[in-house]
VODORO-446937 format. One record per residue (C-alpha): chain; residue number from 0; residue in one letter; x, y, z. Coordinates in nm, 3 decimals. Each point is the difference from the previous one (the first is absolute). Layout:
BEGIN
<site><ch>A</ch><i>NUM</i><aa>A</aa><xx>X</xx><yy>Y</yy><zz>Z</zz></site>
...
//
This chain:
BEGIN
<site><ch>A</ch><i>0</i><aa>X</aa><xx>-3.273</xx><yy>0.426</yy><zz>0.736</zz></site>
<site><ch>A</ch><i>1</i><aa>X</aa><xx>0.269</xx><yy>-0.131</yy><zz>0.212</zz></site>
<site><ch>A</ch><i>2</i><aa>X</aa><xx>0.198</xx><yy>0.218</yy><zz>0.215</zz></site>
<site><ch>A</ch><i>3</i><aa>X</aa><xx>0.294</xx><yy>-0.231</yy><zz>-0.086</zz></site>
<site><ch>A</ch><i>4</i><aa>X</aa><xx>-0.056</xx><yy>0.078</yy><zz>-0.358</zz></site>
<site><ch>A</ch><i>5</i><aa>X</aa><xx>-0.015</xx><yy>0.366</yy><zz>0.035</zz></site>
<site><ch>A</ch><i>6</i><aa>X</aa><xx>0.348</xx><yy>0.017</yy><zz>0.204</zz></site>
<site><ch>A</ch><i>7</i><aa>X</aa><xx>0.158</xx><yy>-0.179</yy><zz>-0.265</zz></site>
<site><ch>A</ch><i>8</i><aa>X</aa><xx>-0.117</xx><yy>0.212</yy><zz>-0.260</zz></site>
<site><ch>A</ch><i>9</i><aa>X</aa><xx>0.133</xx><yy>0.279</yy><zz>0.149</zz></site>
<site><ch>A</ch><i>10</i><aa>X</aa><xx>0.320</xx><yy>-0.140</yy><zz>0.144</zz></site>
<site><ch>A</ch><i>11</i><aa>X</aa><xx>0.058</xx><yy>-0.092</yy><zz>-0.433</zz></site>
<site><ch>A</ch><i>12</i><aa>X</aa><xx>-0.088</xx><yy>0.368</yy><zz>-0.080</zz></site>
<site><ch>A</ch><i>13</i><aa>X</aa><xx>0.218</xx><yy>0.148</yy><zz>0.227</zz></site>
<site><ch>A</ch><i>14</i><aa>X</aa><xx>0.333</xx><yy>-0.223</yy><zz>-0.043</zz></site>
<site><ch>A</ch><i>15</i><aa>X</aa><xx>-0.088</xx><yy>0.083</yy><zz>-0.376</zz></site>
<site><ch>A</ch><i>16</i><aa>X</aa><xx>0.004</xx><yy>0.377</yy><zz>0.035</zz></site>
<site><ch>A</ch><i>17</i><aa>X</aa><xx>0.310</xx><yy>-0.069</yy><zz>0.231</zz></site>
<site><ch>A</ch><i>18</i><aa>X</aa><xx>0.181</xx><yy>-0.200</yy><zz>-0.250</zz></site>
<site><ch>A</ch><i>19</i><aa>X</aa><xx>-0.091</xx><yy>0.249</yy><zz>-0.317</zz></site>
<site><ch>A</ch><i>20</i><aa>X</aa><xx>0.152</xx><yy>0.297</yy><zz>0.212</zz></site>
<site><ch>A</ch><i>21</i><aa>X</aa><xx>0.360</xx><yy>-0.197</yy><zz>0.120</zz></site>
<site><ch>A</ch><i>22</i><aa>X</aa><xx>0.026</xx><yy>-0.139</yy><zz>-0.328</zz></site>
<site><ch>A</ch><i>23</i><aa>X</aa><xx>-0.058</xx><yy>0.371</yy><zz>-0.148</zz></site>
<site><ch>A</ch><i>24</i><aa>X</aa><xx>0.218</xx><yy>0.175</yy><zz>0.297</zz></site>
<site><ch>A</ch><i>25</i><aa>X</aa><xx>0.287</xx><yy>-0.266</yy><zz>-0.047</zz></site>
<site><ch>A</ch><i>26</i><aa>X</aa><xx>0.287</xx><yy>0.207</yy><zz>-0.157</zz></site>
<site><ch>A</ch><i>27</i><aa>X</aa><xx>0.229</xx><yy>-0.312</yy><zz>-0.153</zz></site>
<site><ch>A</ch><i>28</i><aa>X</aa><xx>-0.076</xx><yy>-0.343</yy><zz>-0.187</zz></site>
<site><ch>A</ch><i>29</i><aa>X</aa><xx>0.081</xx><yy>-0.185</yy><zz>0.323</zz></site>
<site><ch>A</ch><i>30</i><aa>X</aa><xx>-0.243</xx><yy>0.083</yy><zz>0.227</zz></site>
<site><ch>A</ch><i>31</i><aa>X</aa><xx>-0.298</xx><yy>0.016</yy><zz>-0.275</zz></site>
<site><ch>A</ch><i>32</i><aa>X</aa><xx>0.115</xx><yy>-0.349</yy><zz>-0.017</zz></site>
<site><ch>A</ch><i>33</i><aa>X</aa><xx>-0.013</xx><yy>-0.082</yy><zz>0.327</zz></site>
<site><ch>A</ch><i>34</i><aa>X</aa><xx>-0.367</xx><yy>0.202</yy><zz>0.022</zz></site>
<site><ch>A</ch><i>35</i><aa>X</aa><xx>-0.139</xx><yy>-0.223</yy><zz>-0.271</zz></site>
<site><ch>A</ch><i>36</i><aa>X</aa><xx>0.102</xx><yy>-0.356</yy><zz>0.150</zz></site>
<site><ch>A</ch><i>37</i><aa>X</aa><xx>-0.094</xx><yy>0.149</yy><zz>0.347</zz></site>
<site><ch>A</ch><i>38</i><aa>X</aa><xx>-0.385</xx><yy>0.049</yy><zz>-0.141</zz></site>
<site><ch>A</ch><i>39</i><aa>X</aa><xx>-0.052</xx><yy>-0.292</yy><zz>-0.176</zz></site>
<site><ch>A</ch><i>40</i><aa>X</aa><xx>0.094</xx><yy>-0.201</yy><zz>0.298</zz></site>
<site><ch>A</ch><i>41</i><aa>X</aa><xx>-0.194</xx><yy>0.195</yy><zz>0.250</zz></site>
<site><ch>A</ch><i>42</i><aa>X</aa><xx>-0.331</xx><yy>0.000</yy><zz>-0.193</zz></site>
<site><ch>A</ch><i>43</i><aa>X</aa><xx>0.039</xx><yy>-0.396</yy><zz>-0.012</zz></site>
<site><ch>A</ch><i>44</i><aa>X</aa><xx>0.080</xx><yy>-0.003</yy><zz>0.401</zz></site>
<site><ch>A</ch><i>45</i><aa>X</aa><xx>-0.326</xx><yy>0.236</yy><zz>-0.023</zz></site>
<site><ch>A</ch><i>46</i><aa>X</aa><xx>-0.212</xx><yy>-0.274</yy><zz>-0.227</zz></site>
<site><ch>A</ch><i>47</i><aa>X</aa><xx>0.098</xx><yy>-0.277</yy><zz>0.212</zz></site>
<site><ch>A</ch><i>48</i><aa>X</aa><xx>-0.049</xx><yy>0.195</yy><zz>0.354</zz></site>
<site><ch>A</ch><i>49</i><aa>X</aa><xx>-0.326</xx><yy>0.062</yy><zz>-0.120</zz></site>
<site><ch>A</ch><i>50</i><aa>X</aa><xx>-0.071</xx><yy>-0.340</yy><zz>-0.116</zz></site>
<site><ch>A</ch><i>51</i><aa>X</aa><xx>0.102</xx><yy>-0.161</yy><zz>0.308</zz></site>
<site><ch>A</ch><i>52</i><aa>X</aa><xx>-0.224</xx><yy>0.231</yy><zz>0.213</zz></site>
<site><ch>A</ch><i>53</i><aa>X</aa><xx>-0.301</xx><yy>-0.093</yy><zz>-0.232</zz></site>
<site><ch>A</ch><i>54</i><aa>X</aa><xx>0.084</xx><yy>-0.394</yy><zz>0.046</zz></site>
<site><ch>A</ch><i>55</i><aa>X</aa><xx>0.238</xx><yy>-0.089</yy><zz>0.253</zz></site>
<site><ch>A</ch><i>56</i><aa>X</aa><xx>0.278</xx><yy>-0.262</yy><zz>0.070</zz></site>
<site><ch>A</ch><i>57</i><aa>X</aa><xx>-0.120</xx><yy>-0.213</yy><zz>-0.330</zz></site>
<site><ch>A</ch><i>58</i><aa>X</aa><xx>0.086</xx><yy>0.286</yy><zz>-0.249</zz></site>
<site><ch>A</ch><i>59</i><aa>X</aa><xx>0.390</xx><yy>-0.116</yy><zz>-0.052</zz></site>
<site><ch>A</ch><i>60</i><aa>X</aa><xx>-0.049</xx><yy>-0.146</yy><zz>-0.308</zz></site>
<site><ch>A</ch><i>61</i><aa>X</aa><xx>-0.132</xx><yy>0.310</yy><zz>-0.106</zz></site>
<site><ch>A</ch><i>62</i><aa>X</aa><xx>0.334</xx><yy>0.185</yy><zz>0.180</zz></site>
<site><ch>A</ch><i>63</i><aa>X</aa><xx>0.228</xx><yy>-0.235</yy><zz>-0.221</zz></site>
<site><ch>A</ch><i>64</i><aa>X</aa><xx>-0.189</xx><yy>0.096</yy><zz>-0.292</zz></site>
<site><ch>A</ch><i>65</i><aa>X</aa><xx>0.029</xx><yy>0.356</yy><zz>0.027</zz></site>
<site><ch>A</ch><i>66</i><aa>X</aa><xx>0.356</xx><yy>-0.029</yy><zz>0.093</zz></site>
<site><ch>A</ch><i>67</i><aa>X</aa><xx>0.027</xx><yy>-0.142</yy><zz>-0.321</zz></site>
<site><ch>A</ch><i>68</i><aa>X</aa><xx>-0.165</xx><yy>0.242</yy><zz>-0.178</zz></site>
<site><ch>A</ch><i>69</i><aa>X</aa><xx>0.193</xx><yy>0.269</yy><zz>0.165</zz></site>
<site><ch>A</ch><i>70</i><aa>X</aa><xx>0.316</xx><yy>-0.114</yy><zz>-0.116</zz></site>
<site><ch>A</ch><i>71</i><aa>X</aa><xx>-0.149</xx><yy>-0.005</yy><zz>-0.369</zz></site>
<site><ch>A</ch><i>72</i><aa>X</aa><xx>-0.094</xx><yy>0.372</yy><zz>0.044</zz></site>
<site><ch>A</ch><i>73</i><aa>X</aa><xx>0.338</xx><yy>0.015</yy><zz>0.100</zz></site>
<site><ch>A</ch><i>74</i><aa>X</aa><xx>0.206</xx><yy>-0.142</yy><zz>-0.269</zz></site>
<site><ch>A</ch><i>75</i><aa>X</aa><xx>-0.226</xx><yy>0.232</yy><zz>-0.236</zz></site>
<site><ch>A</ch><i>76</i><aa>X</aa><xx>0.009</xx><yy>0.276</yy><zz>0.180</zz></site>
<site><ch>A</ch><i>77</i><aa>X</aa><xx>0.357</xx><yy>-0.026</yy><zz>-0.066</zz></site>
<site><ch>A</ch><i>78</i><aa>X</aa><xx>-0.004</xx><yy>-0.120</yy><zz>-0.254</zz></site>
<site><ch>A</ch><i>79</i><aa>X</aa><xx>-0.163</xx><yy>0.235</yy><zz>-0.259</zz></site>
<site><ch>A</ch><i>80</i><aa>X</aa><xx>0.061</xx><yy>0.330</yy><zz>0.193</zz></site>
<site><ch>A</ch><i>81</i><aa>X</aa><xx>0.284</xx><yy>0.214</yy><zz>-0.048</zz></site>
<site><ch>A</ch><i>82</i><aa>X</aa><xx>0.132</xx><yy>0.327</yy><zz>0.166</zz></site>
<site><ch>A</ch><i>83</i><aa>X</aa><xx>0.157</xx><yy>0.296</yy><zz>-0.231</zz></site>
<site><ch>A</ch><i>84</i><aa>X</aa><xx>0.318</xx><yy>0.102</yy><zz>0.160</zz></site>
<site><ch>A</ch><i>85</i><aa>X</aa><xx>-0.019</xx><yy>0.374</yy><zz>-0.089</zz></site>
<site><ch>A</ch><i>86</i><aa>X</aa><xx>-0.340</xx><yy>0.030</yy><zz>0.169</zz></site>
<site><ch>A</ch><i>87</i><aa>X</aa><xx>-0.056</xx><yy>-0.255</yy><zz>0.192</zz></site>
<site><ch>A</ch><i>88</i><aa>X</aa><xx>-0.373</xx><yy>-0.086</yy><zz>-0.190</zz></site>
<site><ch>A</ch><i>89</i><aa>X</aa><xx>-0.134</xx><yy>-0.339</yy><zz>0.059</zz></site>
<site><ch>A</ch><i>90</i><aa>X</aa><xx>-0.018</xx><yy>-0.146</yy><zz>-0.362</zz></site>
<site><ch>A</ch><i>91</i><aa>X</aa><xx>-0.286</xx><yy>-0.302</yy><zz>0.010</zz></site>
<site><ch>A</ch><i>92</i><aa>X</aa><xx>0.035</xx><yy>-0.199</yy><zz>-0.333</zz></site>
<site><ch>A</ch><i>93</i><aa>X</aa><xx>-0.136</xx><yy>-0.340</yy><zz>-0.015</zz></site>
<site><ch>A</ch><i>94</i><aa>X</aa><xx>0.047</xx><yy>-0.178</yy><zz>-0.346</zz></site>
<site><ch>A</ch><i>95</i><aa>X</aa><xx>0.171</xx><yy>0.324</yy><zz>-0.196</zz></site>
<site><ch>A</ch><i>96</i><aa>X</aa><xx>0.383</xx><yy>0.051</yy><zz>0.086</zz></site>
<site><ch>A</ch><i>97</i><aa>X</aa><xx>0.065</xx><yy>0.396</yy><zz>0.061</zz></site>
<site><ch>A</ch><i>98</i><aa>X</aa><xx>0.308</xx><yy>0.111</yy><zz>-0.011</zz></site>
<site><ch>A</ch><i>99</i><aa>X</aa><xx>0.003</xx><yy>0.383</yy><zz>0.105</zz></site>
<site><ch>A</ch><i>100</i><aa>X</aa><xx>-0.217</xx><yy>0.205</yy><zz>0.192</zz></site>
<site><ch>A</ch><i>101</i><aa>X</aa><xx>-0.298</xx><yy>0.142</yy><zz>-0.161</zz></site>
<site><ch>A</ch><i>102</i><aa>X</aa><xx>-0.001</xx><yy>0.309</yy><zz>0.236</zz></site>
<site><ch>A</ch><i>103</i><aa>X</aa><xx>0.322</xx><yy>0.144</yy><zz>0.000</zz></site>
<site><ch>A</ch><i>104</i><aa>X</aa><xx>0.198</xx><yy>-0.270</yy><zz>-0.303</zz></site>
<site><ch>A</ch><i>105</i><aa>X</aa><xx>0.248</xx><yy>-0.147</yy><zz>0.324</zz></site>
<site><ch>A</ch><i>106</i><aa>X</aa><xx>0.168</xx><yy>-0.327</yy><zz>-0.010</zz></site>
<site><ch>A</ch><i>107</i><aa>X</aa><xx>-0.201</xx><yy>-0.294</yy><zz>0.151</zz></site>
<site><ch>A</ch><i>108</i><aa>X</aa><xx>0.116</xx><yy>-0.226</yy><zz>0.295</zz></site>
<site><ch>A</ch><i>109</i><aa>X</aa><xx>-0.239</xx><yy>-0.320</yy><zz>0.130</zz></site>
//
């Protein structure tokens, strides 16, 4: 297996676990905000590090194709998740539109 494979594996599984515990430690809407854009762009910067290291100086087209994809994740990220303002849960809901919280009944902000 390739050593370059391995260190990206891991690299994902850490910024993961490091993601799941900011986003969980993150006290207002805000920041959990913030948390959530900040991983979805990193793990892209991670694909295409990783893809460039496998293939070099010709994997661009690849790089705008990602970047492309990352903004998708983006706008549905967004999109379909919404943060309860008396508890700050992260509310995912793609294709149902939610209203209140289901933990503690708060209003819901996007």
């Amino acid at each position: 297996m390739d050593i370059n494979f391995i260190i990206y594996i891991v690299i994902w599984a850490i910024l993961g676990i490091l993601f799941h515990f900011l986003g969980k430690r993150a006290s207002d809407v805000k920041t959990k905000k913030k948390i959530d854009s900040l991983a979805v762009v990193s793990i892209f910067a991670l694909m295409y590090i990783f893809i460039f290291m496998q293939s070099g100086a010709k994997s661009w087209p690849i790089g705008l194709f990602l970047l492309f994809l990352m903004f998708i994740a983006l706008f549905i990220s967004n999109r379909y998740t919404s943060y309860c303002q008396a508890c700050s849960k992260r509310i995912q809901h793609l294709g149902q539109s939610v209203s209140y919280c289901p933990k503690c009944g708060g209003n819901l902000i996007k």
